[in-house]
C-alpha positions in Angstrom: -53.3 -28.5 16.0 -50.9 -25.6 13.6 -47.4 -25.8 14.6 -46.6 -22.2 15.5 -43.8 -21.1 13.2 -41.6 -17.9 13.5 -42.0 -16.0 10.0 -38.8 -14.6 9.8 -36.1 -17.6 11.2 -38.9 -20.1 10.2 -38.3 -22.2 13.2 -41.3 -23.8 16.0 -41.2 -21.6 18.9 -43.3 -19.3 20.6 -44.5 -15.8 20.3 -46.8 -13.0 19.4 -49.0 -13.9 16.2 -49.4 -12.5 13.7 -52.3 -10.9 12.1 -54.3 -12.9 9.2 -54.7 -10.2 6.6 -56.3 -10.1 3.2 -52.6 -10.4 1.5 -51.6 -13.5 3.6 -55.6 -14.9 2.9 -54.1 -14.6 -1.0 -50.8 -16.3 -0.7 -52.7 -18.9 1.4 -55.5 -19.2 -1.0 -52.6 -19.5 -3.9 -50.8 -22.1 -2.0 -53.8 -24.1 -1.5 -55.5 -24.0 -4.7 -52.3 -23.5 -7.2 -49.4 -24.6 -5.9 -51.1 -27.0 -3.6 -48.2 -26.9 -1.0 -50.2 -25.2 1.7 -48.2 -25.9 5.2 -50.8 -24.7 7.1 -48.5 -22.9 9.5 -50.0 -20.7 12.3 -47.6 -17.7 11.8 -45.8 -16.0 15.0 -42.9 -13.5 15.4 -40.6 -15.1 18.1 -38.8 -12.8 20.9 -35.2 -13.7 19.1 -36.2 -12.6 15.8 -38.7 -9.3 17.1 -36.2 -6.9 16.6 -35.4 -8.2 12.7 -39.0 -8.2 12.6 -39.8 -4.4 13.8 -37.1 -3.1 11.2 -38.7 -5.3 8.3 -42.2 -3.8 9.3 -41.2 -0.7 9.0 -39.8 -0.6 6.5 -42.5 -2.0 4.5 -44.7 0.5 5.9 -42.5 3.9 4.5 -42.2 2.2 1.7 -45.9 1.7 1.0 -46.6 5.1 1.9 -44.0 6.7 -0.5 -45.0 4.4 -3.5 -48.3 5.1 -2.9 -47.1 9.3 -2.4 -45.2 9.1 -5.7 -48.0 7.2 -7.8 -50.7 10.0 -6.8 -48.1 12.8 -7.7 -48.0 11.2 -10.5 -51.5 10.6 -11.7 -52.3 14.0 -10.4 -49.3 15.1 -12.9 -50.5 13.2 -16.0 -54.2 14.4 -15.6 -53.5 18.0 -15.1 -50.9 18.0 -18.2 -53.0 15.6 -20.7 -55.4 17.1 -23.3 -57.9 13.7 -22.1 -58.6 14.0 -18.5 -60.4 10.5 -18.9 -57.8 8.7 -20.6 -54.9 10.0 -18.0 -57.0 9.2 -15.0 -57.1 6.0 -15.9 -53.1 5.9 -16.9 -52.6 7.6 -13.6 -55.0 4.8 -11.6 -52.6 2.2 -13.2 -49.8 3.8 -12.0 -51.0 3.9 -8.0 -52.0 0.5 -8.9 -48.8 -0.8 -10.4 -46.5 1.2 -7.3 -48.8 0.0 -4.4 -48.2 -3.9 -6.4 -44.8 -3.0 -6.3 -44.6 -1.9 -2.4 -46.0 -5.4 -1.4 -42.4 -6.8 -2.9 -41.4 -5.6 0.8 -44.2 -7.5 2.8 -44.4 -7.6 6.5 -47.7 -9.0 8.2 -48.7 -7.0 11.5 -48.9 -8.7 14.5 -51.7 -8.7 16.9 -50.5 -6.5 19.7 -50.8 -8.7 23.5 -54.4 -7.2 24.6 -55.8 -6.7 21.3 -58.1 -9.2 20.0 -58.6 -9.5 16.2 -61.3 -8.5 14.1 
């Protein structure tokens, strides 16, 4: 049996749990198969911590919205302005890639909601 661990104090408690995405599947995957240091952890968000939790959430979630805003305004920008349409579409995919990287710097799993089951 996974200890249940609280992702933002870190300590064993209870709570809600938190959603296994594709980004937590790739730090797990790293862990495992890099680092080797994979705890195994079955991740919650205890009732102490939800409130630290809620801010940090959304926070991540403007922020992925406006990085991903700005990086569109500015590949629509560099294709409208270049002389190669080709060549700046690609420039301007790279730079919604490299700002939706840079958005995940603020990562904040979802939790599944009491009621919901996951997919």
């Amino acid at each position: 049996m996974r200890e249940d661990r609280c992702i933002i104090c870190g300590e064993q408690k209870l709570g809600l749990e938190v959603k296994n995405d594709r980004i937590l599947e790739s730090i797990r995957w790293f862990k495992r198969n890099v680092t080797r240091n994979e705890k195994g952890y079955h991740l919650i968000v205890c009732k102490d911590c939800y409130r630290s939790y809620k801010k940090a959430r959304d926070s991540y979630a403007r922020r992925q919205i406006l990085y991903l805003t700005l990086g569109i305004v500015f590949a629509a920008f560099i294709t409208i302005f270049s002389a190669n349409k080709l060549e700046a579409l690609l420039a301007g995919l790279g730079i919604i890639l490299f700002l939706y990287m840079l958005s995940l710097a603020s990562y904040m799993p979802d939790i599944i909601s009491p009621g919901k089951e996951q997919r």
